[in-house]
SERO-4910 file (N, C-alpha, C, O; in steps of 0.05 Angstrom, whole numbers):
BEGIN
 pado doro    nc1    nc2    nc3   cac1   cac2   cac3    cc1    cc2    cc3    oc1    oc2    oc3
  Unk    A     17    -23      0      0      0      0     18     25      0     37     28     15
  Unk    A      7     44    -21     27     65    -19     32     85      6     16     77     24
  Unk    A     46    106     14     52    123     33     34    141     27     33    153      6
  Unk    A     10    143     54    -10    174     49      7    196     48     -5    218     46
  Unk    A     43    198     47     57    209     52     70    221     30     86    239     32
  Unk    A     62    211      6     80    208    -22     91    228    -23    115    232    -23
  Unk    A     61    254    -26     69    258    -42     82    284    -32     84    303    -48
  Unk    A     93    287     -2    101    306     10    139    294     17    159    306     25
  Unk    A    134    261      8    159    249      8    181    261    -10    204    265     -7
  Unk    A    162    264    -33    172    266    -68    178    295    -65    201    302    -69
  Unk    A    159    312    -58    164    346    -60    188    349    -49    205    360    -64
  Unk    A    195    339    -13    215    344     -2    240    337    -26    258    353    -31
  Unk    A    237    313    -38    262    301    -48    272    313    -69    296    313    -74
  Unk    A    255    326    -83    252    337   -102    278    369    -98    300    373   -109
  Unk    A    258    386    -76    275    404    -56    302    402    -49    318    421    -47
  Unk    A    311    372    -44    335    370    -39    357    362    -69    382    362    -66
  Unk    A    348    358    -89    356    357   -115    365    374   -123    386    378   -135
  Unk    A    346    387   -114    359    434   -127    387    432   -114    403    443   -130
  Unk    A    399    423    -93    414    423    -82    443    420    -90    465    430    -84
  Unk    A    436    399   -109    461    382   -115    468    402   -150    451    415   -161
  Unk    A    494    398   -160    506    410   -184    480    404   -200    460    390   -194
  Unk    A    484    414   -219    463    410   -254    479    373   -257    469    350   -255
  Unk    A    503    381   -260    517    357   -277    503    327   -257    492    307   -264
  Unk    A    510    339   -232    507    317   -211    483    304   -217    480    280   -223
  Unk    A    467    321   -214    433    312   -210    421    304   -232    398    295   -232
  Unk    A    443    306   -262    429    296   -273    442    255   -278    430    237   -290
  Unk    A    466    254   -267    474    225   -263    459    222   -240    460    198   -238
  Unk    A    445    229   -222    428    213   -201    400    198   -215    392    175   -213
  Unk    A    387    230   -233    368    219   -250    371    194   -271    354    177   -274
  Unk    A    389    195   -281    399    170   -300    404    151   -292    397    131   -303
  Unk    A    421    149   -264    422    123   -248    391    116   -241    379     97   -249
  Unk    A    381    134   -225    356    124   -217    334    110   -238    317     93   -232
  Unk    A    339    122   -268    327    103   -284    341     77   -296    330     64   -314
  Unk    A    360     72   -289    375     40   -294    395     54   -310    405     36   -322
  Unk    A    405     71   -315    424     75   -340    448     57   -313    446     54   -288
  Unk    A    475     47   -337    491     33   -313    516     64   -301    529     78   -317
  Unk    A    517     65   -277    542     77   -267    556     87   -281    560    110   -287
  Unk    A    565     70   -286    598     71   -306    595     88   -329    607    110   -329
  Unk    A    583     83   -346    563     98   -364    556    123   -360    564    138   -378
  Unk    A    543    136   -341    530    148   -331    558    180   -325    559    202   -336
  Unk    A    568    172   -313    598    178   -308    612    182   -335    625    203   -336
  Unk    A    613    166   -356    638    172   -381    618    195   -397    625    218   -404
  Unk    A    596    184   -398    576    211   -416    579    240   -403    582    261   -415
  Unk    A    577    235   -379    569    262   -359    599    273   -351    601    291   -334
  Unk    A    621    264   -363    647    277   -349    652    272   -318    673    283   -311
  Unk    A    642    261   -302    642    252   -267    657    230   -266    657    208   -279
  Unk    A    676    242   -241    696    214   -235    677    187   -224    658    194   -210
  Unk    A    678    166   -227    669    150   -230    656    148   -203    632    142   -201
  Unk    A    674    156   -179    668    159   -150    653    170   -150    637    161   -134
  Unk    A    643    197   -165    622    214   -158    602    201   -167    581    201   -153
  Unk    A    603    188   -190    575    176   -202    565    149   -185    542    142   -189
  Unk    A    575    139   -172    574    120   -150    559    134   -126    555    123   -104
***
């Protein structure tokens, strides 16, 4: 059953995204949709550590 919480879960998370670099957040977004790491990192210029 989902969280009566969602969708105040998602807003927050969302909020904390603004946070992070352009470059960064957008290897979080790509990881988070399956792209692989490694990948993710050679496209985006990010030491591999960061994309981890």
């Amino acid at each position: 059953m989902p969280s009566p919480h969602r969708e105040v879960e998602a807003r927050a998370l969302l909020e904390l995204l603004w946070l992070v670099e352009p470059r960064e957040r957008r290897g979080l977004v790509l990881v988070g949709e399956g792209e692989q790491v490694s990948e993710v990192a050679r496209s985006l210029g990010l030491p591999i550590g960061t994309a981890f």
